[in-house]
C-alpha positions in Angstrom: -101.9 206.8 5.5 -101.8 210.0 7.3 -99.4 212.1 7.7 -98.5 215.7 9.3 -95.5 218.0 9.2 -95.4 220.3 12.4 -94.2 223.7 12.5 -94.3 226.3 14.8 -97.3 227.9 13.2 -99.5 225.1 11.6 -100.3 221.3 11.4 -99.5 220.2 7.8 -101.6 217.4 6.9 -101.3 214.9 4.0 -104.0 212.2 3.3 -103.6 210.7 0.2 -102.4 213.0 -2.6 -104.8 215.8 -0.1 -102.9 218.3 1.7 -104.3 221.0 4.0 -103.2 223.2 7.3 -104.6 223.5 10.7 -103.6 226.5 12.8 -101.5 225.3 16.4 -103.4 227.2 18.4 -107.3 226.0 17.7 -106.7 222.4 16.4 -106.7 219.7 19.0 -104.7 216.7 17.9 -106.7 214.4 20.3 -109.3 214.4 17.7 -108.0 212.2 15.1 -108.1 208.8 15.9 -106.6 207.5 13.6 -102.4 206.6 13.3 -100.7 209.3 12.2 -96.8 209.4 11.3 -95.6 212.8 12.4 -92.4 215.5 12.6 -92.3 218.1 14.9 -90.2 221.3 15.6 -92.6 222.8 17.8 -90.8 221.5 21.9 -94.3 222.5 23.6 -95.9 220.7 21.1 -94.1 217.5 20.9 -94.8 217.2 25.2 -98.5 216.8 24.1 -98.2 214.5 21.3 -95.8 212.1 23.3 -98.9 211.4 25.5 -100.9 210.1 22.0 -100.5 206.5 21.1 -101.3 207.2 17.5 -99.4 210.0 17.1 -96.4 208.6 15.6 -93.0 210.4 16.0 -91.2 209.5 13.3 -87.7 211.6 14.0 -87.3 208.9 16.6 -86.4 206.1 13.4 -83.8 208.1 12.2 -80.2 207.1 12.3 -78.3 210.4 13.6 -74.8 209.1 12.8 -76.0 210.2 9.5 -76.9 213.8 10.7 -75.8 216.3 13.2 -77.9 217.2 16.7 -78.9 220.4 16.1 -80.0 219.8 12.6 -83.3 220.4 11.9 -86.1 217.6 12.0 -87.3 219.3 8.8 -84.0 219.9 6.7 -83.4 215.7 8.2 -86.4 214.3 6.7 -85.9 216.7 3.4 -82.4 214.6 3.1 -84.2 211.4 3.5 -86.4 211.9 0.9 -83.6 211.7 -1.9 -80.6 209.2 -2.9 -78.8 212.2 -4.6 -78.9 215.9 -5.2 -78.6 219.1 -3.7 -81.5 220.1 -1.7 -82.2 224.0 -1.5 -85.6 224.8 1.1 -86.7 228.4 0.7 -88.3 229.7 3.4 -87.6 232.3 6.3 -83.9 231.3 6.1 -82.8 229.0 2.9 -81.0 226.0 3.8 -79.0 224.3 1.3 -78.4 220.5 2.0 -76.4 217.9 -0.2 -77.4 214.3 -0.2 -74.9 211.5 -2.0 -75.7 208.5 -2.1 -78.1 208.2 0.3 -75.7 210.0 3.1 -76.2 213.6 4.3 -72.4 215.3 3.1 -73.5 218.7 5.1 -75.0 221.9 4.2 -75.3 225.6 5.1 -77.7 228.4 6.2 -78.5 231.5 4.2 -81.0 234.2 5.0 -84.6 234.2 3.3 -85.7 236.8 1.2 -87.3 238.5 4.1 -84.6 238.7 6.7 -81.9 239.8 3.5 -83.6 242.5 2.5 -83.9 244.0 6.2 -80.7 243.3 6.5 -80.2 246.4 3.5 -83.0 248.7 4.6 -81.5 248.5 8.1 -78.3 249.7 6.5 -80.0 252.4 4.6 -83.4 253.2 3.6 -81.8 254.2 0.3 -81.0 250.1 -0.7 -85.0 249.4 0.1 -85.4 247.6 -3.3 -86.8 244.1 -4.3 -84.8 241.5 -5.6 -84.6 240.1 -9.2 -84.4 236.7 -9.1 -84.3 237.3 -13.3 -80.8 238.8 -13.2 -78.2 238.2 -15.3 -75.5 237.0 -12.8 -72.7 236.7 -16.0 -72.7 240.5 -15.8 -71.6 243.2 -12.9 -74.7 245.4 -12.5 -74.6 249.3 -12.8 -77.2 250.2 -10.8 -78.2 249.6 -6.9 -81.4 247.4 -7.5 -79.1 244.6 -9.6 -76.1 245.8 -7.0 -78.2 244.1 -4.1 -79.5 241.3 -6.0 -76.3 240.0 -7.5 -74.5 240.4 -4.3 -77.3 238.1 -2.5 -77.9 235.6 -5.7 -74.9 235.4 -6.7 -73.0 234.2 -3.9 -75.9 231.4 -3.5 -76.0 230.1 -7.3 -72.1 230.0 -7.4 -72.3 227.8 -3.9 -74.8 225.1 -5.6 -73.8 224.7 -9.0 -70.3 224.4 -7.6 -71.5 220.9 -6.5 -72.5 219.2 -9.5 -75.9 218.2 -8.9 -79.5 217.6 -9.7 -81.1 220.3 -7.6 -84.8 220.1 -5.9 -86.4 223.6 -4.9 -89.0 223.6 -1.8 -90.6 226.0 0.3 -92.4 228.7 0.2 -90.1 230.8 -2.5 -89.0 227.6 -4.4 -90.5 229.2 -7.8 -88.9 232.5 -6.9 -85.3 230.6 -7.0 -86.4 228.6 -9.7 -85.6 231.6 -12.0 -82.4 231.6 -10.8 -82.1 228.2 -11.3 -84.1 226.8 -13.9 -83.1 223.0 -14.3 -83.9 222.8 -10.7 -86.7 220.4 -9.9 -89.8 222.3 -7.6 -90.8 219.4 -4.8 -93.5 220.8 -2.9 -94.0 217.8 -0.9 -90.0 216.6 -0.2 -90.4 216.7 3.0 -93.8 213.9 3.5 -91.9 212.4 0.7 -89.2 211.7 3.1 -91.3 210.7 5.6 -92.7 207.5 3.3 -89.3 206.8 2.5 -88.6 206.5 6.3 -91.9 204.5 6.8 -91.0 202.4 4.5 -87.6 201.6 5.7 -89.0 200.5 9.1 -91.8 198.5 8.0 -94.3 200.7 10.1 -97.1 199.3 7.7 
């Protein structure tokens, strides 16, 4: 079974327990002959694919009573892939979804890494410092470095814990987070995990 999570950026393929990335601009999908289950976030994309017969769209099996419209095909299939839990993707924004039995409850939006610590050099050049995911968030800092991590970490540990769940870390600065919480489960692959779960429900095979 093949399948392919589509960003804006890259094709990511998993065959088997084999995962690897082709880059949107130089890979042709036309190539693979074989069927292929597939998300996509990538409109220009998704035009070309449409015209594929074995290029399977798999957003189009989801129920999206259970969602909301603009809610992305990415953060969607995440949901699917669990029965319970809180669901925290890190990537360039963090998105923090909570599944309970089996039914999306909602979620929220926080900036990544990336686009928070702009948002303090753009206030001064002066709070350009990294962010320690090993703070302790028990205590009040005394200097600026902790100041600016405790005042983004903080806010987004007390959010999840709040909810009393199991919590599964993904994306590209999962392990980062995982310091900040470490009974979290890492899931690399959530997201093609939802996608079997979602196969499976339709009896595509």
């Amino acid at each position: 079974m093949l399948l392919c999570d589509i960003g804006n950026t890259s094709y990511h393929f998993l065959s088997a327990e084999t995962d690897y990335k082709k880059d949107v601009k130089e890979f042709d999908p036309s190539t693979i002959k074989e069927r292929i289950f597939y998300i996509c976030v990538n409109p220009t994309l998704k035009i070309v694919l449409d015209s594929l017969e074995n290029w399977i769209d798999l957003a189009k099996f989801i129920d999206m009573d259970n969602y909301y419209d603009t809610m992305g095909v990415d953060r969607i299939f995440a949901c699917e892939a669990l029965s319970d839990g809180i669901i925290i993707d890190a990537g360039s924004a963090i998105t923090v979804d909570i599944v309970d039995a089996g039914l999306f409850q909602g979620g929220f939006i926080y900036p990544g890494t990336k686009a928070m610590k702009k948002s303090y050099t753009d206030i001064s050049t002066a709070l350009d410092y990294k962010f320690n995911y090993t703070l302790d968030i028990k205590k009040l800092p005394k200097n600026s470095a902790d100041a600016i991590s405790y005042g983004y970490l903080k806010l987004l540990h007390s959010e999840v814990i709040s909810h009393n769940k199991d919590i599964y870390l993904t994306g590209g600065d999962a392990q980062k987070l995982h310091s900040l919480f470490p009974n979290a489960k890492i899931e690399k692959r959530l997201i093609f995990n939802g996608m079997k779960r979602v196969i499976k429900k339709i009896e595509l095979i």
